[in-house]
C-alpha positions as CSV (number, residue, x, y, z in Angstrom):
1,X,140.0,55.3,194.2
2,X,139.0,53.4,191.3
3,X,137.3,49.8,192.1
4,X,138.8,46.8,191.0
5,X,135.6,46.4,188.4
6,X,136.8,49.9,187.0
7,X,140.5,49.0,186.4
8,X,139.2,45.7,184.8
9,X,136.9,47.4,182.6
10,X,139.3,50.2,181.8
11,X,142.3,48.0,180.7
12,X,140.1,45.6,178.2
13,X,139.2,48.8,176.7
14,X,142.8,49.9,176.4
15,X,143.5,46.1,175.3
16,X,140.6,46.7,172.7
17,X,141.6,49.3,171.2
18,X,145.6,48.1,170.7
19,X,143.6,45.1,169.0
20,X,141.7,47.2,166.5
21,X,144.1,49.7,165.5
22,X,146.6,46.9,164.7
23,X,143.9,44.9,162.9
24,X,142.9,48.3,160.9
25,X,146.4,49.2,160.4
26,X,147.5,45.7,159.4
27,X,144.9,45.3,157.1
28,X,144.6,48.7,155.6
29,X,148.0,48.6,155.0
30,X,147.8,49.9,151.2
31,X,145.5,53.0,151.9
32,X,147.4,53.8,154.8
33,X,150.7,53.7,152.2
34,X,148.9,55.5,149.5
35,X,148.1,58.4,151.9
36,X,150.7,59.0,154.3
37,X,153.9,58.6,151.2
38,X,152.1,61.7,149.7
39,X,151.3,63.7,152.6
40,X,155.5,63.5,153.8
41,X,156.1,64.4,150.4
42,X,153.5,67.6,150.3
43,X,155.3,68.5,153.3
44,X,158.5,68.6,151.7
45,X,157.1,70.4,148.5
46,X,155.0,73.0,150.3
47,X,157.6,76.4,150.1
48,X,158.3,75.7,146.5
49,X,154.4,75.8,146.2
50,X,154.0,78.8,148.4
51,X,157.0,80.5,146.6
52,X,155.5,80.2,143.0
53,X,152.2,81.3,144.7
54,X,153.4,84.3,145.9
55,X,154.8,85.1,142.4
56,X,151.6,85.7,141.1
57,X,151.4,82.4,139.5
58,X,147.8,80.3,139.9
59,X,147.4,77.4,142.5
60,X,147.5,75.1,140.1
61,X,150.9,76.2,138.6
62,X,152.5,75.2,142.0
63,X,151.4,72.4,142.5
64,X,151.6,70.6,139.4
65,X,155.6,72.0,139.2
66,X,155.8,70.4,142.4
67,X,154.4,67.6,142.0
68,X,156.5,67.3,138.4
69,X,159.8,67.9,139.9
70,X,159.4,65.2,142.7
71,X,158.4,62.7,139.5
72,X,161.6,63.9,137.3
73,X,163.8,63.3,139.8
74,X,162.7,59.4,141.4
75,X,162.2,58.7,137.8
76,X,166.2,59.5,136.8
77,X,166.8,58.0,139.6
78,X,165.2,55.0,138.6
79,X,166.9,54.8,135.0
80,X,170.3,55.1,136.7
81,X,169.8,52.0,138.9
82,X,168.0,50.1,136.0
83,X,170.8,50.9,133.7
84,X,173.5,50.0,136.7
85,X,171.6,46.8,137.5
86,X,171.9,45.9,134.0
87,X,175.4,46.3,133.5
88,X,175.2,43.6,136.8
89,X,172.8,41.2,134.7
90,X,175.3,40.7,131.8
91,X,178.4,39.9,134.6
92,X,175.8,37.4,135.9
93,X,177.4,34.5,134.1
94,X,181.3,35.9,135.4
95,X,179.9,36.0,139.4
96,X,178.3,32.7,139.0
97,X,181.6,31.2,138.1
98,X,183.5,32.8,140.3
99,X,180.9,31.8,143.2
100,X,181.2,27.7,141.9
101,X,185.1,28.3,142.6
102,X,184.8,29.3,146.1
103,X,182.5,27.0,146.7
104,X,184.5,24.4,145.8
105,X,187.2,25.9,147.9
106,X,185.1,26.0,150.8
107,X,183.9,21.8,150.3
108,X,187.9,21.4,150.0
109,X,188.7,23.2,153.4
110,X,185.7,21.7,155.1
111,X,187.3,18.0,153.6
112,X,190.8,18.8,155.4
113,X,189.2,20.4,158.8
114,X,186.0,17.9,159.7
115,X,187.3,15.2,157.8
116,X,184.4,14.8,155.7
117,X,184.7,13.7,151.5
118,X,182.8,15.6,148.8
119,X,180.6,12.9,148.2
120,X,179.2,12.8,151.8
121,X,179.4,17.1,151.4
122,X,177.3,16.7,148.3
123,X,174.6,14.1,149.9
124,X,174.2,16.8,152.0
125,X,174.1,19.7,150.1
126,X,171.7,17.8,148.1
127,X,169.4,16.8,151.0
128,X,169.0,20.8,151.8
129,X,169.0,21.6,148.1
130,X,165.6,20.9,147.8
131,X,164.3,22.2,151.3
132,X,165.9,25.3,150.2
133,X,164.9,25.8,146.9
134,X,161.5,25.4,148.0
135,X,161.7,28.1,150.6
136,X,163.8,30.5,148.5
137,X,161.2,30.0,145.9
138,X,158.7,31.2,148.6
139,X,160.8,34.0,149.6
140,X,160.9,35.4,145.8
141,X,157.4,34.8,145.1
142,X,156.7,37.0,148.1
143,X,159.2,39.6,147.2
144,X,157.9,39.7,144.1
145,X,154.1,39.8,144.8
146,X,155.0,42.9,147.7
147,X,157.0,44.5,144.9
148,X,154.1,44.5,142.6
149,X,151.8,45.3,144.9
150,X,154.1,48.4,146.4
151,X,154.3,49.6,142.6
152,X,150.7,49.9,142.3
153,X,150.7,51.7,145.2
154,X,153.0,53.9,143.9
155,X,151.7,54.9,140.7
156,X,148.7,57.0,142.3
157,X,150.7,58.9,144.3
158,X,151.8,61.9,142.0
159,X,147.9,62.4,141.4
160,X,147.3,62.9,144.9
161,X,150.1,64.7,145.8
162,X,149.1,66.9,142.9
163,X,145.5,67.3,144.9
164,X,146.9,67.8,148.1
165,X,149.0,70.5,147.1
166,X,146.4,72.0,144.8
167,X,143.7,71.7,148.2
168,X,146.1,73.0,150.5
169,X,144.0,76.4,151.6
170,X,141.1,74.4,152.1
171,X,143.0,72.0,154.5
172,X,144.1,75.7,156.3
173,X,140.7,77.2,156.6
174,X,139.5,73.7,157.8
175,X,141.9,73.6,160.4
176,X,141.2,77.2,161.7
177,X,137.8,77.1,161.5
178,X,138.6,73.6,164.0
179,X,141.0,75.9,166.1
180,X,138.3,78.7,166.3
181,X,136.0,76.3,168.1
182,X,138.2,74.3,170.3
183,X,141.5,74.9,171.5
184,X,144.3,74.8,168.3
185,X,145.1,71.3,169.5
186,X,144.5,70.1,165.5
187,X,146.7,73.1,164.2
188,X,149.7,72.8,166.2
189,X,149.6,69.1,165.6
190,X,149.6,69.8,162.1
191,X,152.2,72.9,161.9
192,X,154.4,70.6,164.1
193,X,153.9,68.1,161.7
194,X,154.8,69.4,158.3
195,X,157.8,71.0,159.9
196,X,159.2,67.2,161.6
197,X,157.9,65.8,158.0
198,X,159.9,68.0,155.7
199,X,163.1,68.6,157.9
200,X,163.2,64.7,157.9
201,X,162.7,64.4,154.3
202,X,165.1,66.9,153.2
203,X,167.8,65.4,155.9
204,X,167.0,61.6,154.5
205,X,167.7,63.3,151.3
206,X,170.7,65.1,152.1
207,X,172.3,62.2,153.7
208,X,171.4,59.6,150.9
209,X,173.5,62.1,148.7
210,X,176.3,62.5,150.9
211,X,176.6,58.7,151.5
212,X,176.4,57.8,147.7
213,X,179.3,60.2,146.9
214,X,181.2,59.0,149.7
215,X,180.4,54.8,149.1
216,X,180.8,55.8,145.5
217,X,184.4,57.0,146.0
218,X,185.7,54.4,148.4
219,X,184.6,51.5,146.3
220,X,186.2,53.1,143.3
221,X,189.2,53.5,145.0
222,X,189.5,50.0,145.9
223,X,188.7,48.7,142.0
224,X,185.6,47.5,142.9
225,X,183.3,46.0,140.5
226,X,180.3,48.0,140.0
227,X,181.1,50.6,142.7
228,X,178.5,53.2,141.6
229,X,175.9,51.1,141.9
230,X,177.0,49.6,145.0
231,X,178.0,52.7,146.6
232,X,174.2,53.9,145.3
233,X,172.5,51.2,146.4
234,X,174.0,51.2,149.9
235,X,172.7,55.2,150.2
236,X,169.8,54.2,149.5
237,X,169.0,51.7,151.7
238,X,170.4,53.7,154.5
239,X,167.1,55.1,154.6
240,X,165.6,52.1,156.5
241,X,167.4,52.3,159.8
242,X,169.4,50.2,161.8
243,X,169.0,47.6,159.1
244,X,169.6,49.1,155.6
245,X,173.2,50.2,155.9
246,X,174.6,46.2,156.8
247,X,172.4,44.8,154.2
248,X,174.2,47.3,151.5
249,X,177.8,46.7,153.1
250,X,176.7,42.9,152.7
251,X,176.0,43.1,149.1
252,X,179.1,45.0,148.9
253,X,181.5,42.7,150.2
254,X,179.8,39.8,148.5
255,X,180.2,41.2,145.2
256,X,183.9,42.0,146.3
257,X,184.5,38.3,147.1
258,X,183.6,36.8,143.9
259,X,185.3,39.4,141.3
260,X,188.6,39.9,143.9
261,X,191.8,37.6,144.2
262,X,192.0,37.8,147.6
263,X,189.2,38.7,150.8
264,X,191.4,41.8,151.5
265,X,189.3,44.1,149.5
266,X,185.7,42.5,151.1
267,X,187.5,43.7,154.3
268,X,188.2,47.2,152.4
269,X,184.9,47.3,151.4
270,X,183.6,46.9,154.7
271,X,186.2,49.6,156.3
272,X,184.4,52.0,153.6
273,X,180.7,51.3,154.8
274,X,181.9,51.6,158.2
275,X,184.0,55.2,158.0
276,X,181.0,56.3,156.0
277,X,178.7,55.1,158.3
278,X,180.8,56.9,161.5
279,X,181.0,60.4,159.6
280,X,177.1,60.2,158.8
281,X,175.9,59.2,162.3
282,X,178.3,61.6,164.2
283,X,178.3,64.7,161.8
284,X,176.5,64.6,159.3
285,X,173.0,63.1,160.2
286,X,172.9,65.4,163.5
287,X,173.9,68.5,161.4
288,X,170.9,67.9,158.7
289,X,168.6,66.2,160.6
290,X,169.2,67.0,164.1
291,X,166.0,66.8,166.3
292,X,163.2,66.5,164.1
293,X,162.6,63.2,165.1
294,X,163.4,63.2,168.5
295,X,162.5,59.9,169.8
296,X,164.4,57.4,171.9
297,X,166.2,54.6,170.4
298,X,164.0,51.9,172.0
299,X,160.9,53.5,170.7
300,X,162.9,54.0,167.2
301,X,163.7,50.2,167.3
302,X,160.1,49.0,168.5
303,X,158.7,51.2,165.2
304,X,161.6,49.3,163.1
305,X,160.0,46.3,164.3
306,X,156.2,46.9,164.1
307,X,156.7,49.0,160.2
308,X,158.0,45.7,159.5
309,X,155.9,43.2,160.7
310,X,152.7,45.5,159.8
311,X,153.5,47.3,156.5
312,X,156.6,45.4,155.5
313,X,159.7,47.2,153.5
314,X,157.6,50.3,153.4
315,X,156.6,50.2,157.0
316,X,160.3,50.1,158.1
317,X,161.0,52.8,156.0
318,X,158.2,55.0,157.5
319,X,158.3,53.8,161.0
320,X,160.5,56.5,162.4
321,X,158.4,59.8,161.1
322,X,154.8,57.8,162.1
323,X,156.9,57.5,165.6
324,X,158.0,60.6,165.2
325,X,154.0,62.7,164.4
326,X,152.9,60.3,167.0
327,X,155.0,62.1,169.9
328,X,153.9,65.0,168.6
329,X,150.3,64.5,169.3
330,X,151.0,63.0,172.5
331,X,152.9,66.4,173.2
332,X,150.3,68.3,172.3
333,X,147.2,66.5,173.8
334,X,146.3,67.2,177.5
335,X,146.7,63.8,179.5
336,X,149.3,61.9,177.0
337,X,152.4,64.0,177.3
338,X,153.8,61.3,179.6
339,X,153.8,59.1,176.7
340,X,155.3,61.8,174.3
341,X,158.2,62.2,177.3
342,X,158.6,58.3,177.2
343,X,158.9,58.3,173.3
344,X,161.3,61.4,173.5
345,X,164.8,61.1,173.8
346,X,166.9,62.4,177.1
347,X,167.9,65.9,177.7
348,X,169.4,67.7,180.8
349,X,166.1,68.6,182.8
350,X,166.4,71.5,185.0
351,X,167.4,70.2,189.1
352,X,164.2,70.9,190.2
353,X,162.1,68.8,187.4
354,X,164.3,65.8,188.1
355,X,162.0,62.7,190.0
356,X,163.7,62.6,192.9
357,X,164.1,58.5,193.3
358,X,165.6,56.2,195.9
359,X,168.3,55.3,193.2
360,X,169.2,58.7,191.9
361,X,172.5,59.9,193.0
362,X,171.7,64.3,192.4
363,X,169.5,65.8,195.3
364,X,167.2,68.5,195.1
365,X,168.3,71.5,195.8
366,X,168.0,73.6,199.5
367,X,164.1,74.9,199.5
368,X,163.1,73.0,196.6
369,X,160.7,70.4,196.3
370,X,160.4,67.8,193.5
371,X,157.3,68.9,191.3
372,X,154.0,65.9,191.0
């Protein structure tokens, strides 16, 4: 039995070391970024490099075709929103008129329901204008310096994703020559890892495409404004979960508000986001993606919350596969596989590995005890 003295000492070490790593990992946010973003994406480039290997073509050949497609492709992708957001940018002056009109449809029903003029309405709006302003202004200056800041991130990452891939039987032998001295832990981590990393990637991929198509379509259908780009731009921030899909259907419907007669079509546009949103998250997503992540929805949420608050945009977006690796090696490493089954999501455990509790209606079966 541990003394009281022990248990203190032990859980201000714990409580240490929950402080440092989210002091290291707060403030070494960019590194952190600027390696993990090109190790996912070695992962998910790896056969194409190991296929051009083993046709006879040098190391370097492979990697630098990989490296070039991956940059091809974000950079068309790229064009198409810039080009799409500029067709937006020359409407600007349209949307802004139609948003003055329903905003003075929304002071004249506020007039006949509270009983309250324009010119009291505008004192008011004018007493919040400024308060606003000043915080919007702080908001965009923000968004502005994380955007710069993320692109500079960005920019060095085909260069090492170009080394990683060229380096990649070093990184083998080093992890042998580890597993030849200890006990493999560091290899199966790894070999777990690049296969959770690129079936992830290619399913974020696969579904990005299938919801584009499908966002694309429905908006088009309903005349909608702009639907590519909406329908694109609500694909792609699908890939931040939980969050990303409403804050495309919003842009959606607002855009369908000011350039439609009548709210009917924001409701439309909604319907779309939402029958999209059913046939991805009940078909398709569990058909691409299936288990490589397999971690609860409360751990999925609390990693939403924590990329967020840590790493900001890009944290969100890579919360679920650091959740993800970290189960892994909690799986893997003797004496924290309780905390990779807590991260896990449920499955049907066999009767006799069930923790027999008070509460729990199933019994153990006759001549079976419940296992420590």
């Amino acid at each position: 039995m541990e003394s009281r003295t022990d248990l203190l000492a032990r859980y201000v070490l714990i409580l240490l070391a929950l402080i440092t790593t989210t002091v290291v990992l707060y403030y070494g946010r960019d590194l952190f970024i600027l390696l993990f973003v090109p190790a996912l994406l070695a992962f998910l480039t790896l056969p194409l490099s190991n296929r051009l290997d083993k046709a006879g073509l040098p190391v370097w050949v492979g990697a630098l075709a990989s490296t070039l497609s991956l940059v091809v492709l974000g950079g068309l992708l790229v064009l198409f929103l810039a080009g799409q957001f500029a067709d937006l940018g020359r409407d600007m002056p349209a949307l802004g008129d139609a948003l003055g009109r329903h905003v003075e449809e929304l002071r004249g029903w506020v007039e006949q329901r509270f009983d309250l003029d324009r010119d009291r309405q505008e004192v008011l709006v004018k007493e919040e204008a400024g308060s606003m302003a000043k915080r919007m202004g702080e908001v965009l200056m923000g968004f502005a310096s994380a955007t710069g800041a993320t692109l500079a991130i960005l920019v060095p990452i085909p260069l090492i994703l170009f080394f990683l891939l060229l380096l990649r039987g070093r990184f083998s032998l080093f992890l042998h020559k580890l597993a030849e001295k200890g006990n493999g832990t560091a290899l199966r981590v790894t070999v777990r890892t690049s296969r959770l990393a690129r079936k992830w990637m290619r399913g974020v991929l696969i579904v990005m495409a299938f919801l584009a198509v499908v966002n694309s379509i429905g908006f088009l259908m309903l005349g909608l404004e702009h639907a590519i780009l909406l329908g694109v731009t609500a694909a792609v921030l699908n890939v931040i979960p939980y969050v990303g899909p409403w804050i495309g259907a919003a842009l959606a419907m607002l855009i369908a508000l000011l350039t439609k007669d009548s709210g009917l079509y924001a409701l439309g546009t909604l319907g779309v986001i939402l029958f999209s949103q059913f046939i991805d998250n009940n078909f398709v997503t569990p058909k691409v993606v299936g288990s490589s992540v397999s971690i609860n929805p409360l751990a999925s949420l609390v990693a939403l919350f924590a990329g967020g608050m840590l790493w900001g945009v890009m944290g969100m977006v890579l919360a679920i596969p650091i959740m993800g690796i970290l189960k892994v090696v909690c799986d893997e490493i003797p004496g924290l596989e309780a905390y990779g089954f807590l991260l896990g999501e449920e499955r049907d455990w066999p009767e006799e590995e069930r923790l027999q509790l008070p509460f729990t209606k199933s019994k153990p079966k006759a001549g079976s005890e419940p296992k420590a």
